[in-house]
C-alpha positions in Angstrom: 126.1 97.3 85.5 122.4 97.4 86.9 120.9 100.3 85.3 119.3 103.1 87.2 115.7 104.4 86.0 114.8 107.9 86.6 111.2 107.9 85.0 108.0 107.0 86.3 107.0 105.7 82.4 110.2 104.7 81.8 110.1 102.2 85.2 106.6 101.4 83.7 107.3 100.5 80.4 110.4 98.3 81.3 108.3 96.6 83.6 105.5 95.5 80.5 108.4 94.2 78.6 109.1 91.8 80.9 106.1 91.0 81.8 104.7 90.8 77.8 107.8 88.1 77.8 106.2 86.2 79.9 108.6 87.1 83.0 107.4 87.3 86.5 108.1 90.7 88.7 109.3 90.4 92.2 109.9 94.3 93.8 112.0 95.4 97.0 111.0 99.0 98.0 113.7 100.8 99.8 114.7 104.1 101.1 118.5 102.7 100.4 121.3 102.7 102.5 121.1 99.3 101.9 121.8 96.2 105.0 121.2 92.9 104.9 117.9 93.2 105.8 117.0 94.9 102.6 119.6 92.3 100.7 117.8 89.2 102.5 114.3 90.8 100.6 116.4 91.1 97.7 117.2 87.4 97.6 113.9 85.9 98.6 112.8 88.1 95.5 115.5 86.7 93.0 114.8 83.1 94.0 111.2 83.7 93.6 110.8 85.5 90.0 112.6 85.9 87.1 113.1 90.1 87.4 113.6 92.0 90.2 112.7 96.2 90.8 114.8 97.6 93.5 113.4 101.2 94.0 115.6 103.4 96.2 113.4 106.3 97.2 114.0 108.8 100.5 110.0 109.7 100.5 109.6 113.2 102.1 106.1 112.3 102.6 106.8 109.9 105.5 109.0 112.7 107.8 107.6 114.5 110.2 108.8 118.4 110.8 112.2 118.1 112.8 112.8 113.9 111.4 115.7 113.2 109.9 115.5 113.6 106.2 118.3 115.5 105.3 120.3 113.2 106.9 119.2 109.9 106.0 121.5 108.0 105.0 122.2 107.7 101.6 124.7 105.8 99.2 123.6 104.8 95.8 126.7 103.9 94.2 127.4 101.9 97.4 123.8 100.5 97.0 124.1 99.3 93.2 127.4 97.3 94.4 125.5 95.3 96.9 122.5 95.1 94.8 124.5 93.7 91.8 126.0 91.0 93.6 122.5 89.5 94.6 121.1 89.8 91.3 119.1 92.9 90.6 117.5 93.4 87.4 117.6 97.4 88.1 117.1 100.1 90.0 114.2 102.6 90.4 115.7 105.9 91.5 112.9 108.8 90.8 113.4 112.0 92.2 110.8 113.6 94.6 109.3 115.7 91.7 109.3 112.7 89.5 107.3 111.1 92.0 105.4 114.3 93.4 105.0 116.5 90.6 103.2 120.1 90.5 99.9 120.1 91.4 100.3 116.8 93.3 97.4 116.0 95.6 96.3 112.3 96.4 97.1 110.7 99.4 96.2 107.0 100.5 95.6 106.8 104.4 94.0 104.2 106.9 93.0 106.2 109.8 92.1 103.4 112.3 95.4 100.9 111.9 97.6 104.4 111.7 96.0 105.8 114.8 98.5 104.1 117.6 102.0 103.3 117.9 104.3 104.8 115.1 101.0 106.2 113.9 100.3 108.4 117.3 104.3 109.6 117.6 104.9 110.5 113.9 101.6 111.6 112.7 101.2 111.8 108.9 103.9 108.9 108.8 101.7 106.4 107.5 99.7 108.3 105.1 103.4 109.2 103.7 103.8 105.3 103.4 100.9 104.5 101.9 100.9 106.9 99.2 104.4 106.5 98.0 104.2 102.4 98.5 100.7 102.7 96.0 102.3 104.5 93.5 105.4 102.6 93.5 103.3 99.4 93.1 101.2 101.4 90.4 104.1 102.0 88.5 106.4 98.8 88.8 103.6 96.3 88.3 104.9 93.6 90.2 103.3 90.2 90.6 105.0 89.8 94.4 106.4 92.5 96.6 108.4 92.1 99.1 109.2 93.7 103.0 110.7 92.9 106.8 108.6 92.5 109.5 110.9 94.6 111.9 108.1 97.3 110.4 104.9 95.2 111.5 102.7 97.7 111.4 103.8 99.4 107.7 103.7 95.4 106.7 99.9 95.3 108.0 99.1 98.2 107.0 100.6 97.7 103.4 99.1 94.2 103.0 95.7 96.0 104.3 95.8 98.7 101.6 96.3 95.8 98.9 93.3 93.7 99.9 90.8 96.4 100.5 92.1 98.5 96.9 92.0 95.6 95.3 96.0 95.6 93.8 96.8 93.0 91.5 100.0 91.9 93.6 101.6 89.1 96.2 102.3 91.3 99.6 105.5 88.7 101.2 106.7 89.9 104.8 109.8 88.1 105.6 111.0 87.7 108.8 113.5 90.7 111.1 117.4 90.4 109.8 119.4 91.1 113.1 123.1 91.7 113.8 124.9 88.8 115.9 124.5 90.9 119.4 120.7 90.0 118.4 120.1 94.3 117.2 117.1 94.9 114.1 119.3 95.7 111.5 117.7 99.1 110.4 119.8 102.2 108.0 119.5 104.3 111.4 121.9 102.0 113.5 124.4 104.1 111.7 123.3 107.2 113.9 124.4 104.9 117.0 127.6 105.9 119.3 129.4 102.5 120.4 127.9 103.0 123.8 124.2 103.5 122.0 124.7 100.5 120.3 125.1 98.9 123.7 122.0 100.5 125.0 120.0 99.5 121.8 120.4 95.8 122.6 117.9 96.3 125.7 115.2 96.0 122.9 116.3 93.0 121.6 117.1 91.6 125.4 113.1 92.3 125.9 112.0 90.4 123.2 114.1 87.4 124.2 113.0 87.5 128.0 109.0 88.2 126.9 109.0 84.9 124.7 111.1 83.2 127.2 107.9 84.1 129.8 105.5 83.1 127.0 107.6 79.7 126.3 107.1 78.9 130.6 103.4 79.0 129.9 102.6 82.6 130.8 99.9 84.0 129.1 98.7 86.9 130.7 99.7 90.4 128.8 100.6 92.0 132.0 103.0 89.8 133.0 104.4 89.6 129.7 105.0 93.2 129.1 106.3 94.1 132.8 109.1 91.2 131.9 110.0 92.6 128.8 109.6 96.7 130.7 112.5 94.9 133.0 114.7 94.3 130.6 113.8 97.9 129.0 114.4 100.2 132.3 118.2 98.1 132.8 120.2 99.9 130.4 120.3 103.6 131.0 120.1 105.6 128.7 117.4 104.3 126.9 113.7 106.1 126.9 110.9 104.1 125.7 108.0 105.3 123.4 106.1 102.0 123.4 104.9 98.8 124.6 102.2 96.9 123.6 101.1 93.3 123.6 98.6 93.3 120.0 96.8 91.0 117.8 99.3 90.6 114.8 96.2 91.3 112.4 94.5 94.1 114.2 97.1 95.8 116.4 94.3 95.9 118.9 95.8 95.2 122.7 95.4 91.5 124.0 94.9 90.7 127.6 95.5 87.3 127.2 98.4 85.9 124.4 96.1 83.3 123.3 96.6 81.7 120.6 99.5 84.7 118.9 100.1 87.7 120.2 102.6 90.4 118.3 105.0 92.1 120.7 105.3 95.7 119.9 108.1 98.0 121.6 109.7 101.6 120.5 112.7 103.3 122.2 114.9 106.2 121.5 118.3 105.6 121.9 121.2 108.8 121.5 118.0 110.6 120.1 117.2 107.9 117.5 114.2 106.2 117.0 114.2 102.1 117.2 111.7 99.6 116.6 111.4 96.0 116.7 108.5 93.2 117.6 108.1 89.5 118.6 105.9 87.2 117.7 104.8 85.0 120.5 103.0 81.7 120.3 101.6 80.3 116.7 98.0 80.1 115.1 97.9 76.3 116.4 98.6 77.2 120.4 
């Protein structure tokens, strides 16, 4: 059975030993509820190094007053099953005062890539990400981490935090896991009625029409985003928060999708907040 580690030290110290054995580290952070999103991290981890870190963490930092975090989902026993049968080496479970003791007071934040977006509608959200994601690094001490780009701008923002701190570790983003009906799989699907489900797939069907657009040969933002807005205002039911047409390494707004452009688009569906992107185009044209 995978074991569970409670302990920050204890995490840390495991980690050493297989590391002084000459072992690489891969690492999956999760909040749990696990999908095959997070298992598709999981394996990409396992065929990459010869240990892998699983931390399953619900971090308080990252909700806002009135978010969800009492009911996020959570099943670790369910978790360990799944985990086990792609290979984990264990689990890091801390609680929130393992990982935010008395007296706890340091926070990691980028205030200009946090500003907009998931940034400007859950304020604080990021700075919760950043903080917990630096000291899980700190204290698994992996040589490659691991994370889905269905959250593009926690990847960029992670992979920003890295470079400019100077962490000794491999950031991999691997690309969105989606159902067959082409939905993000994401832990809060499971807050979806039948009928929301059916609503939620307007995000998806945007997507597909803007890199339809962009396969034609349109390259003008505007154009791009009122195709996907068409798809986005069909489905009743379904209330944007975003849309935005970025550069994939600034998440500053494009007019023109020349070469790459990252297509960014929020919406709440039966009161629950979705996200997903696009890329559209490629570094070479």
């Amino acid at each position: 059975m995978i074991p569970i580690v409670r302990g920050c030290a204890e995490m840390t110290r495991l980690a050493r030993a297989w590391r002084g054995a000459g072992a690489s580290l891969g690492f999956v952070p999760t909040m749990g509820a696990l999908h095959e999103g997070h298992l598709s991290l999981m394996r990409a981890a396992r065929a990459r190094c010869a240990r892998v870190v699983v931390s399953i963490f619900v971090n308080p930092l990252q909700f806002g007053p009135g978010e969800d975090l009492e009911r996020y989902p959570r099943d670790l026993e369910g978790d360990r099953d799944k985990l086990a049968a792609v290979g984990c080496d264990a689990i890091f479970s801390a609680s929130a005062q393992e990982m935010y003791p008395p007296g706890f007071a340091t926070h990691v934040s980028n205030e200009r890539l946090a500003a907009r977006f998931e940034g400007a509608l859950r304020p604080g959200h990021f700075r919760g990400v950043l903080t917990v994601v630096a000291k899980l690094l700190h204290v698994v001490q992996p040589d490659v981490a691991f994370f889905g780009q269905k959250d593009a701008q926690q990847a960029l923002l992670v992979r920003r935090m890295v470079a400019d701190l100077a962490f000794p570790v491999e950031i991999v983003v691997l690309p969105t896991v989606r159902a067959p009906d082409g939905l993000a799989l994401s832990s809060r699907n499971a807050y979806l009625s039948a009928e929301g489900r059916a609503r939620a797939l307007g995000l998806s069907r945007a997507l597909t029409a803007a890199r339809a657009e962009h396969a034609r040969g349109e390259r003008r933002a505007a154009a791009l985003l009122a195709r996907a807005r068409r798809e986005l205002e069909e489905p009743p039911g379904l209330s944007v928060d975003y849309l935005a047409l970025v550069d994939p390494e600034t998440f500053e707004d494009l007019e023109r999708c020349e070469p790459v452009g990252l297509l960014l688009l929020a919406a709440r569906v039966d009161g629950t907040h979705l996200i997903d992107n696009a890329l559209l185009g490629s570094p070479a044209g």
